[in-house]
BALOBA-1460 file (C-alpha; in Angstrom, 3 decimals):
// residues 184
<rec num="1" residu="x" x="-19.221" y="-32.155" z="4.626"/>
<rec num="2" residu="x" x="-19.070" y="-31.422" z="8.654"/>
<rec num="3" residu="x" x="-16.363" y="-28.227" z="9.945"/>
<rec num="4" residu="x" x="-13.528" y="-30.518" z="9.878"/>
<rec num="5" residu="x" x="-13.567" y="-31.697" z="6.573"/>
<rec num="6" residu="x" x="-14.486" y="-28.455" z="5.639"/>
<rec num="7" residu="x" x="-11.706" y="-26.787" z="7.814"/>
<rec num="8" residu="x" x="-8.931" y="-29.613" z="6.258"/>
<rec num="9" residu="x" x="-10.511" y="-28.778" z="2.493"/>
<rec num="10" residu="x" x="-9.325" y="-24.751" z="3.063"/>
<rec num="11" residu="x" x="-6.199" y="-25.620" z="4.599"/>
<rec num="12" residu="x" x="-5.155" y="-28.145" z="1.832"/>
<rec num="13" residu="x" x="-5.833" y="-25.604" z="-1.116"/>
<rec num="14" residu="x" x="-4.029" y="-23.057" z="0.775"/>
<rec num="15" residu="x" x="-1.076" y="-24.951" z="1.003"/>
<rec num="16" residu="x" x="-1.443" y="-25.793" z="-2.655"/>
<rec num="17" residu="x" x="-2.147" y="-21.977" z="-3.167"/>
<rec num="18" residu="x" x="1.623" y="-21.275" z="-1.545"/>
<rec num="19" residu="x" x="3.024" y="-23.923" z="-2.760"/>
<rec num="20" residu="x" x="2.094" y="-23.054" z="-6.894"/>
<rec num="21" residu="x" x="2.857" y="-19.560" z="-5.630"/>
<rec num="22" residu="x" x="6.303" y="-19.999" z="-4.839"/>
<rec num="23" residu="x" x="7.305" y="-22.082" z="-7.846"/>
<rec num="24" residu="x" x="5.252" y="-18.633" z="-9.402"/>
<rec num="25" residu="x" x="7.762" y="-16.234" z="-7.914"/>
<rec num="26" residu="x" x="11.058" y="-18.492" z="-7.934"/>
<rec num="27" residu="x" x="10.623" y="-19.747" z="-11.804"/>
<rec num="28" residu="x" x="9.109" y="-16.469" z="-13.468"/>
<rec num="29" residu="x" x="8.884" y="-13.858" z="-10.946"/>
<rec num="30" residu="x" x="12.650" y="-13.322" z="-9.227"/>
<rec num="31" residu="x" x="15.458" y="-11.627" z="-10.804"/>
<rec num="32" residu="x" x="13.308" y="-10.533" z="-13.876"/>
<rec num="33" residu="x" x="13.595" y="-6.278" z="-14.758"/>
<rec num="34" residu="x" x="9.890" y="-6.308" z="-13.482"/>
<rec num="35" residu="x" x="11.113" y="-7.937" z="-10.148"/>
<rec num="36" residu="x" x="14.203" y="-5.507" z="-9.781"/>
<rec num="37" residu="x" x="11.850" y="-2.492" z="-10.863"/>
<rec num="38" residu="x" x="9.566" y="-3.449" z="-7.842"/>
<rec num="39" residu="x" x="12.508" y="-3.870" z="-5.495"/>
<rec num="40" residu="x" x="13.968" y="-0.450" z="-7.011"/>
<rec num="41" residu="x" x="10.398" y="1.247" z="-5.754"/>
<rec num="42" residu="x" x="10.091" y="-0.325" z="-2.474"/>
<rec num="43" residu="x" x="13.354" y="0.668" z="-1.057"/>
<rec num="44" residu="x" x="13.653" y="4.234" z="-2.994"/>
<rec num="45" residu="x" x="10.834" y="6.045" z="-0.891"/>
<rec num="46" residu="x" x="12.984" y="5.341" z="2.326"/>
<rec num="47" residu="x" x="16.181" y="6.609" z="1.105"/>
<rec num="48" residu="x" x="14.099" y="9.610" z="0.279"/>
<rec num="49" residu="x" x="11.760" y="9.947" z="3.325"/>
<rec num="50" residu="x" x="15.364" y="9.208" z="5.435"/>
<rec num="51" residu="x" x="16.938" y="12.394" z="3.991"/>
<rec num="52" residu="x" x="13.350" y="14.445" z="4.459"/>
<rec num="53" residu="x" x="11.976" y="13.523" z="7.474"/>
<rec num="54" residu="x" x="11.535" y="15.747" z="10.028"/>
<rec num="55" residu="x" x="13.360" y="14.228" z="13.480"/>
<rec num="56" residu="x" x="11.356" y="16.694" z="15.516"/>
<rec num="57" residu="x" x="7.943" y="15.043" z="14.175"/>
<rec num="58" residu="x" x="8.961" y="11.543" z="13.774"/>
<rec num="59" residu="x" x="6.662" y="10.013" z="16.317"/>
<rec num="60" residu="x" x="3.147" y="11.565" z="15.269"/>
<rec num="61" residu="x" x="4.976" y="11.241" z="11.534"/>
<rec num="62" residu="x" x="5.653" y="7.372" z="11.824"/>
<rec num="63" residu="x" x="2.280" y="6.640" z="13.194"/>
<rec num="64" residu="x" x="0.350" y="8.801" z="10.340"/>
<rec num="65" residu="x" x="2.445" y="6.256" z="8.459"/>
<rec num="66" residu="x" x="1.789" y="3.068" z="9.951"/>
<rec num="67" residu="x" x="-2.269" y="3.828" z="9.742"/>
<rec num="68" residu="x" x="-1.604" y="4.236" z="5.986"/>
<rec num="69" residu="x" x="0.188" y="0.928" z="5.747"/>
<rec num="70" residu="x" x="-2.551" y="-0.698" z="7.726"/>
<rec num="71" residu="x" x="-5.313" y="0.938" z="6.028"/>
<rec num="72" residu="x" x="-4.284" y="0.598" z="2.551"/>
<rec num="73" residu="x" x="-2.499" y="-3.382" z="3.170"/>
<rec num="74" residu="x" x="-6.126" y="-4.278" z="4.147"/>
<rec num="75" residu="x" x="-7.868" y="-2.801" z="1.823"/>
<rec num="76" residu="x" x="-5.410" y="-4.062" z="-0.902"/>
<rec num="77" residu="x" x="-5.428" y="-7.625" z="0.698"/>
<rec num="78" residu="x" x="-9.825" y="-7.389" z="0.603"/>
<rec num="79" residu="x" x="-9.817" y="-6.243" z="-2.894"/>
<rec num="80" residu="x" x="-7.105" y="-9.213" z="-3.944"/>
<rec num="81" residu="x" x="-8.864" y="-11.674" z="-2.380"/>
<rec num="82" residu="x" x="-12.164" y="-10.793" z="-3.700"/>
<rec num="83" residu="x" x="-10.361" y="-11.319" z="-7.318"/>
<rec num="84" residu="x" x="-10.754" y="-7.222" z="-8.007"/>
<rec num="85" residu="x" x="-7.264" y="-6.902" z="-9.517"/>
<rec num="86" residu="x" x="-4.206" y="-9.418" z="-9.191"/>
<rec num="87" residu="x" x="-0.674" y="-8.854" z="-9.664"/>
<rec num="88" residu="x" x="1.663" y="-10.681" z="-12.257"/>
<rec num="89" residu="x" x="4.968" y="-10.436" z="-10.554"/>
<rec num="90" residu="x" x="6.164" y="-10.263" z="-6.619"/>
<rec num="91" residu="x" x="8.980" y="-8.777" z="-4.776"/>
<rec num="92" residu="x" x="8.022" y="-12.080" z="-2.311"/>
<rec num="93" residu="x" x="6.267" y="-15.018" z="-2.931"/>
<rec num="94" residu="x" x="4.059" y="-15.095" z="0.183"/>
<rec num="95" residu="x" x="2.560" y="-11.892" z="-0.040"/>
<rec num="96" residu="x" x="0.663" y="-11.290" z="-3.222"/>
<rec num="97" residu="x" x="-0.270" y="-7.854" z="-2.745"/>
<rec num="98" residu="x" x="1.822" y="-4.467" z="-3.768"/>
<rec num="99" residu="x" x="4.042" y="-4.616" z="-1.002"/>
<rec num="100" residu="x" x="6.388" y="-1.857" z="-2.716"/>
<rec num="101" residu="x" x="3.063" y="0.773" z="-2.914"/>
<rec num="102" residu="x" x="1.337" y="-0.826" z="0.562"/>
<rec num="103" residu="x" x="4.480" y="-0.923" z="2.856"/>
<rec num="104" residu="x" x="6.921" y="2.099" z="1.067"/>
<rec num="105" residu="x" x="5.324" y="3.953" z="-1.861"/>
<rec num="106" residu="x" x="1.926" y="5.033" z="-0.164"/>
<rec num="107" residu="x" x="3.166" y="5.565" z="3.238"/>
<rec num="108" residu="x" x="6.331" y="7.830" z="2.349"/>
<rec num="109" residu="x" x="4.338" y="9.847" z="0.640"/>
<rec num="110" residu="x" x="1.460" y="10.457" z="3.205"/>
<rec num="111" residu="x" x="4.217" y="10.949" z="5.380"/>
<rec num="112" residu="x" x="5.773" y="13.440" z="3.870"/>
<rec num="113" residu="x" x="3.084" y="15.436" z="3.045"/>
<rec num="114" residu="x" x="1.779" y="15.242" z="6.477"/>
<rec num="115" residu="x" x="5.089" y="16.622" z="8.130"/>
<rec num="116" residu="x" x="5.002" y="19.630" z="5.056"/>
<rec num="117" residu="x" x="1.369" y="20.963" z="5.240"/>
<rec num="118" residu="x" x="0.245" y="21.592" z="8.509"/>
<rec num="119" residu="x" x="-2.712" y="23.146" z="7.701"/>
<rec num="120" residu="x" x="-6.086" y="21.181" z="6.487"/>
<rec num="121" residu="x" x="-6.794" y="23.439" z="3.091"/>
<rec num="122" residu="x" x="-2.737" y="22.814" z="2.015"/>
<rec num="123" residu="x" x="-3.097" y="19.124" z="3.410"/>
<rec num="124" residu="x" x="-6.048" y="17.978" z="1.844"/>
<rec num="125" residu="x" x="-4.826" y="19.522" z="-1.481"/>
<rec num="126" residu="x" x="-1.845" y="18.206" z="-1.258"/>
<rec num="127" residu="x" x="-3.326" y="14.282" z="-0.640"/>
<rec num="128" residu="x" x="-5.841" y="15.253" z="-3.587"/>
<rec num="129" residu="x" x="-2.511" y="15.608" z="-5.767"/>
<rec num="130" residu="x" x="-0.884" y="12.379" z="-4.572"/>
<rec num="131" residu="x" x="-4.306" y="11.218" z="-4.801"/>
<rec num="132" residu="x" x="-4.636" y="11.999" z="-8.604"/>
<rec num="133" residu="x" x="-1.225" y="10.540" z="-9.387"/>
<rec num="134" residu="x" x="-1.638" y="7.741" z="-7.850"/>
<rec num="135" residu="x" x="-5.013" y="7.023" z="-9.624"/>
<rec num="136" residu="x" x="-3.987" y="8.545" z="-13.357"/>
<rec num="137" residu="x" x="-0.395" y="8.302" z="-13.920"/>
<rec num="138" residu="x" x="1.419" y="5.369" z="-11.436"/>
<rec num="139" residu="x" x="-1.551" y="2.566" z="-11.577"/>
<rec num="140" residu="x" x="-2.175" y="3.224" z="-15.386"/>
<rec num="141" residu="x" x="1.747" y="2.889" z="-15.683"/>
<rec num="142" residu="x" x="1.795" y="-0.390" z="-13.394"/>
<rec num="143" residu="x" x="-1.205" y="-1.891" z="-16.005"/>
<rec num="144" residu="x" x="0.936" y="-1.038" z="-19.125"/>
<rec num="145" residu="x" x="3.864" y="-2.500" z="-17.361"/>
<rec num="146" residu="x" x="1.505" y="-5.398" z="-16.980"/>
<rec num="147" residu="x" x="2.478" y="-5.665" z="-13.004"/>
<rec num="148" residu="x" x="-1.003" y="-4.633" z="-12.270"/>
<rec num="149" residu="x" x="-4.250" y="-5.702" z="-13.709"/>
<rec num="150" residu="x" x="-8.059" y="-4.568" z="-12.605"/>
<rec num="151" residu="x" x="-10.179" y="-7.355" z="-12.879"/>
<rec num="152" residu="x" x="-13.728" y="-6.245" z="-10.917"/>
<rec num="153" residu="x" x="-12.173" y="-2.385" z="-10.734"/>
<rec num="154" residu="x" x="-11.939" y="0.378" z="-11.902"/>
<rec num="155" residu="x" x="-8.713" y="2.178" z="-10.753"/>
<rec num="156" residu="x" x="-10.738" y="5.002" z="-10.988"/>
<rec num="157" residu="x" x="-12.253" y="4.174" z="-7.969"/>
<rec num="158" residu="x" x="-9.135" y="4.711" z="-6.013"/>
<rec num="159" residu="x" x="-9.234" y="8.412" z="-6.220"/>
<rec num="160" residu="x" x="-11.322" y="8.872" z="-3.379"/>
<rec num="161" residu="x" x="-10.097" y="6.150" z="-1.561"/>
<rec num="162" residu="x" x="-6.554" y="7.476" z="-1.624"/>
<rec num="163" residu="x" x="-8.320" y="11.017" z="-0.238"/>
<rec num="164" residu="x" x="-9.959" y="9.586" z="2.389"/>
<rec num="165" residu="x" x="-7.239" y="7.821" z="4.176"/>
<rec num="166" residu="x" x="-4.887" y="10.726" z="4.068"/>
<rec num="167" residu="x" x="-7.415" y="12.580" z="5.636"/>
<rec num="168" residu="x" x="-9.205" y="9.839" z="8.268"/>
<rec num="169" residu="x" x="-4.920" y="9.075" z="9.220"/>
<rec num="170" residu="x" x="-4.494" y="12.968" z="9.776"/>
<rec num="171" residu="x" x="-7.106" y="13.556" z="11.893"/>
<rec num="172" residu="x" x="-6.529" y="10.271" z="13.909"/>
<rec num="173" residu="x" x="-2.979" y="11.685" z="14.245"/>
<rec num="174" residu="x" x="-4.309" y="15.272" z="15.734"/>
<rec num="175" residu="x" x="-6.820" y="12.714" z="17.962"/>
<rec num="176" residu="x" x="-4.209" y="10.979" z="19.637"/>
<rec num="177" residu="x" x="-1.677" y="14.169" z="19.246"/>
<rec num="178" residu="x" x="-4.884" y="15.940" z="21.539"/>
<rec num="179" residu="x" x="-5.569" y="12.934" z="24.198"/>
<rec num="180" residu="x" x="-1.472" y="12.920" z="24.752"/>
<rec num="181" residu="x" x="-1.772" y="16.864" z="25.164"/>
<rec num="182" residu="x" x="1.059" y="17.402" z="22.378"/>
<rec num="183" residu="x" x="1.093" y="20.151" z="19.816"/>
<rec num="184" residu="x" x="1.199" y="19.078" z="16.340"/>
């Protein structure tokens, strides 16, 4: 096979990928208690991080959040496509990742914990909570739910993973918070 055929070959199971994935989400996914549960915790973290945030540190706030949604989309989109874990149902049908916990759940939280603990003892505590949570109570709930399922991983993993990017996001945060000569 030369690139082209190669090149058409990828592009033709991809479209067959999105295609079986749609008829996925439209025929078993949508409108099922699963599907409303996942809509219910992607749009509940904003209502709550809209009534908590802190106006004053919005901007350094937003982009502490934005890292995490970066950070943890592309590590979640690596780990999916490396058939790690998969996920059995989908708010949409063209992104089969956790957007609920990638784009709302992780990133209000970080968020909000950033804007509360100023200080890196309280902080990193504070992310080693979440951290534990996250790792022992919410994924083994999302497995039991059968919305989640490990396939090469161990959730446990996570635990460290969830520490390190509140803390690489923080101090990225006081970085650009120091080259734009702003307090934090």
């Amino acid at each position: 096979m030369n690139d082209q055929e190669i090149a058409n070959r990828i592009l033709d199971l991809t479209l067959e990928i999105t295609r079986l994935s749609i008829y996925e989400w439209r025929y078993l996914d949508l409108f099922t208690w699963q599907w409303w549960l996942l809509v219910t915790v992607f749009i509940i973290p904003w209502i709550i991080f809209i009534k908590m945030v802190d106006k004053k540190q919005l901007p350094a706030t937003l982009l502490l959040g934005s890292w995490v949604l970066i950070i943890s989309e592309s590590f979640d989109h690596i780990g999916y496509e490396l058939g790690m874990w998969t996920y059995l149902v989908e708010i949409f049908p063209l992104f089969p990742r956790f957007e609920e916990v990638n784009f709302s759940a992780l990133p209000v939280t970080y968020m909000l914990i950033y804007q509360n603990y100023k200080d890196w003892k309280r902080y990193t505590l504070a992310i080693a909570i979440a951290a534990g949570i996250f790792t022992w109570i919410c994924e083994p709930i999302l497995i039991w739910l059968n919305l989640y399922i490990p396939l090469k991983w161990n959730p446990t993993y996570g635990f460290p993973i969830y520490i390190a990017i509140g803390l690489v996001t923080k101090w990225g945060v006081q970085k650009v918070n120091s080259l734009a000569g702003t307090k934090e």
